[in-house]
C-alpha positions in Angstrom: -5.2 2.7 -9.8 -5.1 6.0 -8.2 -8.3 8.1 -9.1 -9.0 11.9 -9.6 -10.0 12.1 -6.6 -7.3 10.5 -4.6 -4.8 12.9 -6.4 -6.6 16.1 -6.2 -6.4 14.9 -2.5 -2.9 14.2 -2.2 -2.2 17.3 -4.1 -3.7 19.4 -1.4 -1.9 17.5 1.1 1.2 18.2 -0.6 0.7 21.8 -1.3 -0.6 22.1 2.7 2.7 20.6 3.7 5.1 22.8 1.4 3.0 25.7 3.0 3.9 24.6 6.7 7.5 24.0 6.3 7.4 27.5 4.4 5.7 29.5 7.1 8.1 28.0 9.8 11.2 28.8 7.8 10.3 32.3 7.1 9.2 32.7 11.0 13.0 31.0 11.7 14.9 34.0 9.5 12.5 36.2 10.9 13.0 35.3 14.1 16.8 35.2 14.0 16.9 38.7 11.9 14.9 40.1 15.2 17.9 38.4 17.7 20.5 40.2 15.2 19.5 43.3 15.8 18.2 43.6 19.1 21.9 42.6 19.7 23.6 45.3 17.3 20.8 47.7 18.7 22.7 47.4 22.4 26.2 47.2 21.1 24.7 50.6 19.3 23.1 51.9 22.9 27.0 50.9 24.4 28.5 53.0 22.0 26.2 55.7 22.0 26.8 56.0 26.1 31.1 56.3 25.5 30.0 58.8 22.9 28.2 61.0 25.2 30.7 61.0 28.2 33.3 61.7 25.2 31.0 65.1 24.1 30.9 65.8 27.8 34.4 65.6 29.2 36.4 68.0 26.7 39.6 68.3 28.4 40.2 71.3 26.6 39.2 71.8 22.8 38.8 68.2 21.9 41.5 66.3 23.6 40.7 63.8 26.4 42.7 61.6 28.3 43.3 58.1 27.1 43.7 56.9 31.0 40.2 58.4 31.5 38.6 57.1 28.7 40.0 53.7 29.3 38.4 53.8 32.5 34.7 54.8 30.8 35.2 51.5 28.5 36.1 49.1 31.5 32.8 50.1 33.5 31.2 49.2 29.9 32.6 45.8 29.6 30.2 42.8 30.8 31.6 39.6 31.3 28.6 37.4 30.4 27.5 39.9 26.5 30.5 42.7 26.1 33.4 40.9 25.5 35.7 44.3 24.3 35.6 47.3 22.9 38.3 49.8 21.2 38.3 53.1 19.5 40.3 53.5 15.9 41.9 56.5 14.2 41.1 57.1 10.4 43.8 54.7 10.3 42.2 51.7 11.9 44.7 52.4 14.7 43.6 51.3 18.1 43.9 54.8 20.4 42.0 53.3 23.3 40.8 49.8 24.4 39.0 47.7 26.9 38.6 44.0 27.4 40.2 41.5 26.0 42.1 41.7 22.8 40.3 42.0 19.3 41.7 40.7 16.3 40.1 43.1 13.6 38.4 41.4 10.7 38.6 42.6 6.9 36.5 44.9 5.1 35.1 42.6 3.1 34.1 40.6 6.3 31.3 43.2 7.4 28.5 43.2 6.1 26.5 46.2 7.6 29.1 46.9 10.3 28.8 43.3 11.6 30.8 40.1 11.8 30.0 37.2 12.9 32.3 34.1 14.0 33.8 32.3 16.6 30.3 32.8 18.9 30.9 36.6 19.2 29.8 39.5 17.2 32.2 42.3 16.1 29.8 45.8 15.9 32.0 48.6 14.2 30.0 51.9 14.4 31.2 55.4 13.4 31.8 58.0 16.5 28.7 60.2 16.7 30.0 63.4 18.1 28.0 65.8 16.3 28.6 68.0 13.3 29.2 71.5 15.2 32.1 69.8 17.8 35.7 69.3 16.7 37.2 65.8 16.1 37.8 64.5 19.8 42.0 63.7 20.2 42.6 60.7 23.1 45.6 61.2 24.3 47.6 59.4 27.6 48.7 62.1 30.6 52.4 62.0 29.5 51.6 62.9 25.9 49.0 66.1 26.9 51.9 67.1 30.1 54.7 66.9 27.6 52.9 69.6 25.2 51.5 72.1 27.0 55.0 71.8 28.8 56.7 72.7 25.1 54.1 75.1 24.5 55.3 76.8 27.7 58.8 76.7 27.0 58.1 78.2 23.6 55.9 81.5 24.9 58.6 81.9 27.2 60.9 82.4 24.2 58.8 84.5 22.3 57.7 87.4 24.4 56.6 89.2 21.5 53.2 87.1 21.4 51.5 87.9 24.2 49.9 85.6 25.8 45.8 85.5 26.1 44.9 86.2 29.8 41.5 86.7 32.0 41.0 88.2 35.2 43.5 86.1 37.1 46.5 86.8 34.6 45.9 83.7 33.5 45.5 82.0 29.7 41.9 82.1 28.5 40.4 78.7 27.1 39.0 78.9 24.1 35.5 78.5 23.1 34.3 75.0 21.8 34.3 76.4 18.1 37.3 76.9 17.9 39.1 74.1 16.8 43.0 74.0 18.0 44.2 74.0 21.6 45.6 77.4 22.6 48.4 75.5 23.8 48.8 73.7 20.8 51.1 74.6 17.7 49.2 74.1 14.5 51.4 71.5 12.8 51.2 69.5 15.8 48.0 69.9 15.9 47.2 68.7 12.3 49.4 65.6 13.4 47.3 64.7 16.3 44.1 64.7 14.1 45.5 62.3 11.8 47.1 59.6 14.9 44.6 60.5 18.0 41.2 61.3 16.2 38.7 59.0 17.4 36.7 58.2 14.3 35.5 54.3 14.8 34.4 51.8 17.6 34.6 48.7 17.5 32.7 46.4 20.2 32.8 43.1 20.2 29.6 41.2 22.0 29.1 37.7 23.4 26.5 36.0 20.6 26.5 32.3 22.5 23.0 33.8 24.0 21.4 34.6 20.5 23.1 31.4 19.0 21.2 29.6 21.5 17.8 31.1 21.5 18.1 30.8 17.1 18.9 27.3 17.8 15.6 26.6 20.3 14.1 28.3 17.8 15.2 26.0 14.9 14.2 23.1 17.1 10.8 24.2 17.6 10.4 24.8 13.9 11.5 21.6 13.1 9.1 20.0 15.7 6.4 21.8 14.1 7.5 21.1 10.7 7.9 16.6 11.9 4.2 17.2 13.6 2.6 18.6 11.1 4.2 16.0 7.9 3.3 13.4 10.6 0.0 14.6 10.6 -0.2 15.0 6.6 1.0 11.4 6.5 -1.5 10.1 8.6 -4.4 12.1 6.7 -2.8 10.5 4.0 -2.7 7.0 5.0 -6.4 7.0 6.3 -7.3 8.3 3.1 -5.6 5.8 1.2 -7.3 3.4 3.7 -10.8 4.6 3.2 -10.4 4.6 -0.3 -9.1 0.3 0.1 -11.8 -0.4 2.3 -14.6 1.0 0.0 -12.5 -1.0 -2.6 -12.8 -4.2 -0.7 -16.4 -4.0 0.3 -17.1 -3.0 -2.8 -15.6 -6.7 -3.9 -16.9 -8.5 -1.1 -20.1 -7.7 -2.5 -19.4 -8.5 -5.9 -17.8 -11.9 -4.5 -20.8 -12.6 -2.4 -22.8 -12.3 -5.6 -20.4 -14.7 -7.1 -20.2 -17.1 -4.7 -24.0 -17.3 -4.3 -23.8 -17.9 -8.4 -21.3 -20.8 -7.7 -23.1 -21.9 -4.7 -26.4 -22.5 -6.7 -23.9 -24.0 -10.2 -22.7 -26.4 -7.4 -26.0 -27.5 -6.3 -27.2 -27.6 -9.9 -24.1 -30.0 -11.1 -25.0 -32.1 -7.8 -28.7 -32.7 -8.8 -27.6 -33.2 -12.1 -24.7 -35.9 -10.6 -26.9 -37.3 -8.9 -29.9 -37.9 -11.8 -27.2 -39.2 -13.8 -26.4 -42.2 -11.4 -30.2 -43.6 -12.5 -29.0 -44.0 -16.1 -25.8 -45.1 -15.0 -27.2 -48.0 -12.8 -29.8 -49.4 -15.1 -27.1 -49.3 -17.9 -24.8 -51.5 -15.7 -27.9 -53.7 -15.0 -28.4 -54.0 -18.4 -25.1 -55.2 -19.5 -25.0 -57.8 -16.5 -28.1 -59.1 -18.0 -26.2 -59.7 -21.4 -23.5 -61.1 -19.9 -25.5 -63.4 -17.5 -27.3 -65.0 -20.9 -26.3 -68.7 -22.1 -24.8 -68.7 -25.2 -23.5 -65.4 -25.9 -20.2 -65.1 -27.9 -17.1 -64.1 -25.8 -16.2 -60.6 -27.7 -19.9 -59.8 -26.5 -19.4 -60.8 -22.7 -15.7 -59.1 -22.8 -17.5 -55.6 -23.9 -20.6 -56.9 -21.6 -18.0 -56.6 -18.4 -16.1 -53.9 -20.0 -19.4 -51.6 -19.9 -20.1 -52.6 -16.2 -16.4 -51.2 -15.1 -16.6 -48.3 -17.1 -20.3 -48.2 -15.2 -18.7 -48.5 -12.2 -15.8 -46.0 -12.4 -18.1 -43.2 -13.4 -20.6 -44.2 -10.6 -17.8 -43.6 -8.1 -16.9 -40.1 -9.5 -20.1 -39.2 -9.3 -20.3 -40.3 -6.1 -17.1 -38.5 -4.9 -18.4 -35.3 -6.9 -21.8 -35.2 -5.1 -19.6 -35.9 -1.5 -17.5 -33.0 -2.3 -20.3 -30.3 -3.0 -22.2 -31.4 -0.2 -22.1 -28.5 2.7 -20.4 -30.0 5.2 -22.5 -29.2 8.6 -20.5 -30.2 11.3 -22.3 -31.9 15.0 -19.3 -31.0 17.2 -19.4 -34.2 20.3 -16.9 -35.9 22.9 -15.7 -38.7 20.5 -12.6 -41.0 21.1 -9.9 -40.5 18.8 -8.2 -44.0 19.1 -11.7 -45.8 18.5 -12.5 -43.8 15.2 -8.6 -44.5 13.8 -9.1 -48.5 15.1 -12.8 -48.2 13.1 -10.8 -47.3 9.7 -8.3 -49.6 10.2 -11.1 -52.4 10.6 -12.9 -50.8 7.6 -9.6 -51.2 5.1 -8.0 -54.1 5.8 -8.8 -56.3 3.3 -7.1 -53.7 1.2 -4.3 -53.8 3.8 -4.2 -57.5 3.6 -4.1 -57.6 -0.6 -1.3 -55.0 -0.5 0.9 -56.9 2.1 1.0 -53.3 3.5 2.0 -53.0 7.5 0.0 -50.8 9.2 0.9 -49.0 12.3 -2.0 -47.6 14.6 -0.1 -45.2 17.2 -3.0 -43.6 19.0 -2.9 -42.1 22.8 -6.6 -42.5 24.1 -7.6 -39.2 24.0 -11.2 -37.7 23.8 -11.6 -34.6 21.3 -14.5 -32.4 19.8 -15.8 -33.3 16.8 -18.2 -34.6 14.3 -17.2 -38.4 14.4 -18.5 -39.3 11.1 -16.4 -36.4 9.5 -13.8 -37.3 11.0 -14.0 -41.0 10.3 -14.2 -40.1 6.4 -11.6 -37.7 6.3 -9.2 -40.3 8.0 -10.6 -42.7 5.9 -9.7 -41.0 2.8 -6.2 -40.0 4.4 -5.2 -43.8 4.5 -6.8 -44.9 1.2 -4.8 -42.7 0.0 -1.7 -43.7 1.8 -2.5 -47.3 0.7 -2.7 -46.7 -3.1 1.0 -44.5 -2.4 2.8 -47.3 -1.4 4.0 -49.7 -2.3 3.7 -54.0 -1.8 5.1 -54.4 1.9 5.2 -50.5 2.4 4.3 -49.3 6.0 1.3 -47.0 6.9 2.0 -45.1 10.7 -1.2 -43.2 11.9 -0.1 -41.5 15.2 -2.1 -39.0 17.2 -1.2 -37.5 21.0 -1.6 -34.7 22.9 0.4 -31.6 22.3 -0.8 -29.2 25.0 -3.8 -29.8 28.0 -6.1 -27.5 24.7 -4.4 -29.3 22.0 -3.9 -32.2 20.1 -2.3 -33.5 16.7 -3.3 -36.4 14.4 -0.2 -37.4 11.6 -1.1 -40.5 9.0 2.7 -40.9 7.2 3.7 -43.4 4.9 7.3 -44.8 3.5 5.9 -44.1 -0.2 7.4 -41.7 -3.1 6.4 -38.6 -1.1 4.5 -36.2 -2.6 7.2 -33.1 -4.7 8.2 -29.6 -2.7 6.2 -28.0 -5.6 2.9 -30.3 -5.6 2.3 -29.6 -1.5 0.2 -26.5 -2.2 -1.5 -28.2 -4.7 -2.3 -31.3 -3.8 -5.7 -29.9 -1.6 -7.1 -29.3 -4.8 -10.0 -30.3 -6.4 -9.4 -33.1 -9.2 -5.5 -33.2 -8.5 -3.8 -35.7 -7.9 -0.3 -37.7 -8.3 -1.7 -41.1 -9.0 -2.7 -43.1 -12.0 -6.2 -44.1 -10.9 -8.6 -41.5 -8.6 -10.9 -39.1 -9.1 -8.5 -35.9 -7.0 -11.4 -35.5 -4.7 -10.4 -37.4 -1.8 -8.0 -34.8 -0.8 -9.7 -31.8 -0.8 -12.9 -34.0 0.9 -10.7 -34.1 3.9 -9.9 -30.5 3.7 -13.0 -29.4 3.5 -13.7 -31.7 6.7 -10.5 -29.9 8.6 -11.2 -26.7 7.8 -14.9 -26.9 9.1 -13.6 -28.3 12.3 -11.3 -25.1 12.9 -8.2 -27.3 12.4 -5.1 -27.0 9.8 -3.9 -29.7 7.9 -0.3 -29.6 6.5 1.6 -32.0 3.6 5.1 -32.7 4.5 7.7 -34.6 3.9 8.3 -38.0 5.9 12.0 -39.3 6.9 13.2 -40.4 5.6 11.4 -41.2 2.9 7.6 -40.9 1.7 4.7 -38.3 3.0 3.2 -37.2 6.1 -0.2 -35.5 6.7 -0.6 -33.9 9.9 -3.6 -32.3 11.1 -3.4 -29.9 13.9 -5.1 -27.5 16.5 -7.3 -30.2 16.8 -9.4 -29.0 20.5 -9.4 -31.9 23.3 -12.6 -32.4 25.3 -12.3 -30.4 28.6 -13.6 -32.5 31.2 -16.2 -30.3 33.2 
């Protein structure tokens, strides 16, 4: 369960997190806003330079060559940012251009003057020529020659306007207010303004350099943004981890307590296992005594002997019970493994022999570490209970051999029932077991015995038929 705590904790992790990857996106727009317009600003500072040579090489009263101009916008162009650049009547019309060739977007695709598309950046900006100049006319050498050549041809059929003339007889200019070309009719004039007029640039600039510095700068954002939620994570996880450690010493201790409670209940029902065998045994003397006397009737003798195996079973629980609570201390030494399983074959076989049972010692000589009278028990229990498994003329295989030069493996397996898939987990337990007559305890005895050595024992299935104990990790004696 998740406590105040751990939430108000992971809530300030959370809102730490949405605060990072907010900061880094609003320094990524930022960021990208400042690459905009640093670029619009010099498409701006291109057009302002054309602007300036167009206020300072008039012709005459506004009109200047197209050829010339052209020219201007070439020594603009830049291979590696300025891509093109053209200049547009009131009509959109292109009057003069440079570069390579510009398809015009729509109205509606500018916003602010800009669009942007295809890795480029089309800048149109308004021609700044000043309020007190007249509206600049581009025109190509053929166009200017051909009307000051009709303007000529008309004077010189019209000698009643005289013409304007200086000291060398010849026409005056006019001065920049004035705003048609003395050589100029007015009508054509008007015409010009409305087809030659420069009123618009459009430039069109390289954006593969900002594209790639907002896409560094993306990266790095997201780097920060994956650094810091790995970092908010890992806060996160240690906290959680703190919080399941505390948790778990917190029941160590409480299971400490307990187990010191069970460890002294254990002790307790072994003294009090143990003061119940006295009653037990002078009850059993008592009813041998009865049935030993001359005379007797034979219902009395029946329950006489009846009382003495009842006697007798119980004794043996007890027996177990107190074998089974008993810390098991364990007085590691070099013991022969084939002599200890040739002991508890000696010590069963008149149980062997009453059973008909065939039984199979398969042991390598092979010198191990451990407590030989542990381990003579446990193996004795391990073949008692193969022996009441099987059954008449069954066959009892204990086997042990070395599995490494460290290891070796011990395997008592029998041609019995077998013990069930779901039972193998089980059958380790205290006061469990398959078979119609036993206290359970024999079992988890020899566990107890295994475990205390350091080794594993495992139930499995023998083939093809019956069980198979094996007990493993079992350390060999390393000669020294």
């Amino acid at each position: 369960m998740i406590t105040f705590r751990s939430w108000a904790v992971y809530g300030m992790l959370a809102a730490i997190w949405g605060a990072l990857l907010g900061w880094q996106a609003a320094e990524h727009i930022r960021v990208s806003k400042r690459l905009h317009d640093t670029l619009i600003e010099r498409g701006h500072a291109k057009s302002s330079v054309c602007a300036k040579f167009m206020r300072s090489r008039r012709a005459s009263g506004g009109v200047i060559g197209q050829e010339r101009l052209e020219g201007i916008l070439n020594n603009l162009i830049d291979t590696n940012e300025f891509r093109a650049v053209e200049l547009l009547n009131n009509a959109n019309e292109v009057v003069a251009h440079a570069g390579d060739p510009i398809v015009l977007p729509t109205e509606s695709e500018f916003e602010s003057g800009v669009y942007w598309g295809g890795g480029t950046a089309t800048l149109k900006y308004p021609v700044d020529l000043g309020t007190n100049l007249v509206p600049e006319l581009v025109m190509s050498s053929n166009e200017l020659f051909s009307l000051r050549a009709n303007r000529l041809a008309a004077e010189s059929n019209n000698p009643v306007a005289p013409p304007l003339t200086t000291t060398t007889n010849r026409p005056a200019r006019p001065s920049l207010a004035r705003e048609r070309p003395y050589w100029m009719k007015e009508e054509d004039y008007k015409a010009l303004i409305e087809n030659k007029s420069a009123h618009t640039f459009v430039i069109v600039m390289s954006a593969e350099k900002v594209l790639e510095d907002q896409s560094n700068d993306l990266w790095m954002r997201l780097i920060i943004g994956l650094l810091g939620t790995v970092g908010i994570v890992g806060y996160a996880v240690a906290w959680r981890t703190l919080i399941q450690t505390s948790e778990l010493q917190l029941r160590l201790v409480r299971a400490s307590e307990q187990n010191l409670h069970l460890k002294e209940l254990s002790l307790a029902a072994a003294g009090l296992a143990h003061e119940t065998r006295n009653p037990l045994n002078i009850i059993r003397g008592l009813a041998q005594l009865v049935a030993k006397q001359e005379g007797i009737p034979p219902e009395i003798a029946a329950k006489s002997r009846e009382i003495i195996n009842e006697t007798d079973r119980v004794t043996a629980q007890l027996n177990e019970f107190i074998n089974y609570s008993r810390p098991r201390e364990v007085r590691r030494a070099a013991t022969d493994l084939g002599a200890v399983a040739g002991e508890v074959a000696r010590a069963l076989n008149f149980d062997i022999e009453e059973k008909k049972i065939k039984l199979e010692v398969l042991v390598e000589s092979v010198v191990i570490e451990a407590d030989e009278q542990l381990l003579r028990q446990a193996l004795f229990n391990l073949v008692l209970n193969a022996i009441q498994a099987v059954p008449a003329q069954g066959v009892i295989r204990i086997r042990a051999s070395r599995r490494s030069n460290e290891e070796a493996f011990v395997e008592i397996s029998d041609n019995g029932p077998g013990v069930p898939p779901e039972h193998r987990s089980e059958i380790f337990k205290p006061y469990f077991t398959t078979h119609t007559e036993g206290t359970g305890l024999g079992l988890s005895v020899v566990q107890q015995i295994v475990l205390a050595h350091g080794w594993e024992i495992q139930c499995l299935a023998n083939e093809p038929a019956g069980a198979l104990f094996r007990i493993s990790h079992v350390k060999l004696k390393i000669k020294e």
